[in-house]
C-alpha positions as a Markdown table, in Angstrom:
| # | Residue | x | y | z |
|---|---|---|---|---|
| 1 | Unk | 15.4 | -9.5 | -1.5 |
| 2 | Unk | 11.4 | -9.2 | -1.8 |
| 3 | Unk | 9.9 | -11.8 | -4.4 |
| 4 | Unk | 7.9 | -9.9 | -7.4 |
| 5 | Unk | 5.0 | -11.6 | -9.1 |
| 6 | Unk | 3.2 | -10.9 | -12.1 |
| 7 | Unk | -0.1 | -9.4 | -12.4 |
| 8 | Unk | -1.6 | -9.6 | -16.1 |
| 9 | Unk | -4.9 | -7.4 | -17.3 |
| 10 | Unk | -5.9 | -9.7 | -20.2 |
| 11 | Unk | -8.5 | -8.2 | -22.6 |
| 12 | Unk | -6.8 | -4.6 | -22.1 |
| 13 | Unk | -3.8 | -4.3 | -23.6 |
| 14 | Unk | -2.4 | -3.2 | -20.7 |
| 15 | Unk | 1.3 | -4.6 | -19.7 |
| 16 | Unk | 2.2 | -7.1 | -17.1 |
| 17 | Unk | 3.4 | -5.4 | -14.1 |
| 18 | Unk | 6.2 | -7.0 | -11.8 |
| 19 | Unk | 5.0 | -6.2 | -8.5 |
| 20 | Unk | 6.9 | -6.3 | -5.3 |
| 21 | Unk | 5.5 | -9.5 | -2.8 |
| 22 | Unk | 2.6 | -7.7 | -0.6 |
| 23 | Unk | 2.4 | -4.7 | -2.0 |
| 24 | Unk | -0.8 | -2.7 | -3.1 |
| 25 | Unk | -2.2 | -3.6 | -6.3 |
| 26 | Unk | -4.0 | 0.1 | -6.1 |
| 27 | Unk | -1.0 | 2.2 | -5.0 |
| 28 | Unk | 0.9 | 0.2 | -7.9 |
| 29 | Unk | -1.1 | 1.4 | -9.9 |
| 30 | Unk | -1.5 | 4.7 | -9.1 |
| 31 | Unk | 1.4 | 5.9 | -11.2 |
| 32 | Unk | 0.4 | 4.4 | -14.4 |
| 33 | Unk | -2.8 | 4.6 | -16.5 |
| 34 | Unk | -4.6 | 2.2 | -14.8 |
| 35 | Unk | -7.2 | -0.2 | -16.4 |
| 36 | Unk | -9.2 | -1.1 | -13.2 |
| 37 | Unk | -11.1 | 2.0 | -12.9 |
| 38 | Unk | -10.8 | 2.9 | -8.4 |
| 39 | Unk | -13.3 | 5.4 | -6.3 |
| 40 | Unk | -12.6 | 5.5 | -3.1 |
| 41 | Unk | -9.6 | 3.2 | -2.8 |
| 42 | Unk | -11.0 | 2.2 | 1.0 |
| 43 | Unk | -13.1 | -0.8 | -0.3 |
| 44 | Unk | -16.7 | 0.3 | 0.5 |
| 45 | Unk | -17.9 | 1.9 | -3.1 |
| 46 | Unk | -16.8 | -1.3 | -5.1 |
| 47 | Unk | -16.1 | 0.9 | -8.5 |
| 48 | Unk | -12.8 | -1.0 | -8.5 |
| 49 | Unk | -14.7 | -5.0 | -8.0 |
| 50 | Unk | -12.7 | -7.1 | -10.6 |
| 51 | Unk | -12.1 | -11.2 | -11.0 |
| 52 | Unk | -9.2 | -12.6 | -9.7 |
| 53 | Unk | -7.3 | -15.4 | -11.1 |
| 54 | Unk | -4.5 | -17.0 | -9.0 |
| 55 | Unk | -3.9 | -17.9 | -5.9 |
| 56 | Unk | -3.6 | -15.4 | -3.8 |
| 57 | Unk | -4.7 | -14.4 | 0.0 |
| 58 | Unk | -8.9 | -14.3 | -0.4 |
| 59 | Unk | -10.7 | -11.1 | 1.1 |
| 60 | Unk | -10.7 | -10.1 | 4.7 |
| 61 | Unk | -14.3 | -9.8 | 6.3 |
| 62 | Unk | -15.0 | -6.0 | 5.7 |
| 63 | Unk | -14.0 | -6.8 | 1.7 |
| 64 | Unk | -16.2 | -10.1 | 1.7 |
| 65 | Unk | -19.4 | -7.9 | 2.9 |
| 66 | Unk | -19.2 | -5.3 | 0.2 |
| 67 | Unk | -18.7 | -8.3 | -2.3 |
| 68 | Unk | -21.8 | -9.9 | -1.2 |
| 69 | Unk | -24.0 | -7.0 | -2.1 |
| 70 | Unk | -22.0 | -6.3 | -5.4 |
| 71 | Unk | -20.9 | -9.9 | -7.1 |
| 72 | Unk | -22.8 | -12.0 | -4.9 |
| 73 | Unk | -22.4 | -14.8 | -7.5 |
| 74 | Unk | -18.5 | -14.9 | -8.3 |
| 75 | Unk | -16.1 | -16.6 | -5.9 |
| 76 | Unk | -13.6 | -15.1 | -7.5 |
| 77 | Unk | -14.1 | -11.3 | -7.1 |
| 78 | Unk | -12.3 | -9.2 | -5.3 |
| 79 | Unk | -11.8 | -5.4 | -5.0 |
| 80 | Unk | -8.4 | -4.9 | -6.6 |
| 81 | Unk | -8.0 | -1.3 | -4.0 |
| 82 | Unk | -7.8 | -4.2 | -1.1 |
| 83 | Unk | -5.3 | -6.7 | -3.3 |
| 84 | Unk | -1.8 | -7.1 | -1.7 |
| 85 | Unk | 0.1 | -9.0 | -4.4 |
| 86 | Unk | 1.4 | -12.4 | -3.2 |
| 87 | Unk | 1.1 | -14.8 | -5.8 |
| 88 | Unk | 1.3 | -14.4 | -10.0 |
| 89 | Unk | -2.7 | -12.8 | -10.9 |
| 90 | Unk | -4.8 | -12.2 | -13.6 |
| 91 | Unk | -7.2 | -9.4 | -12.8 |
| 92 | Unk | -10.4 | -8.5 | -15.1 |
| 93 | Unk | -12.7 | -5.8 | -14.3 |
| 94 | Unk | -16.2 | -6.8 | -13.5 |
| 95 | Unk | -18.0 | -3.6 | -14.0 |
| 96 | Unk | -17.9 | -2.0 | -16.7 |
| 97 | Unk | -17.6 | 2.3 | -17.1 |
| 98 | Unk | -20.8 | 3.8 | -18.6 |
């Protein structure tokens, strides 16, 4: 049996979701009203760029590259279409809509 984690939105309201171990944050929440807000869903128009707390697998290179140009000063961003879920995570968004 797969191990599930939680990932928690705090500041939203949203509720924890018990996600299946590597499995996509963005396709998880494709069936719910999401509060990450996600574009392309390929990682290269960084509407989706959030902060990650936990400690799960860091960004691949192609992920790392669009993160320089858009949160060139937080370690801890990410862009939640390109999270796999391996470890209990709190996500915020960094941008905000409008």
């Amino acid at each position: 049996m797969a191990s599930e984690f939680k990932v928690q939105f705090p500041g939203t309201g949203f509720p924890q979701l018990n996600v299946a171990e590597g499995f996509s944050l963005s396709r998880t929440l494709d069936v719910q009203n999401s509060p990450i807000l996600f574009g392309c869903r390929t990682g290269i128009c960084a509407t989706c760029v959030c902060l990650v707390e936990g400690n799960g697998s860091g960004a691949g290179e192609d992920e790392k590259e669009v993160l320089e140009l858009f949160a060139p000063d937080q370690p801890n961003a990410r862009l939640a279409c390109q999270v796999k879920v391996d470890a209990d995570l709190k996500i915020v968004a960094l941008l905000e809509e409008g």
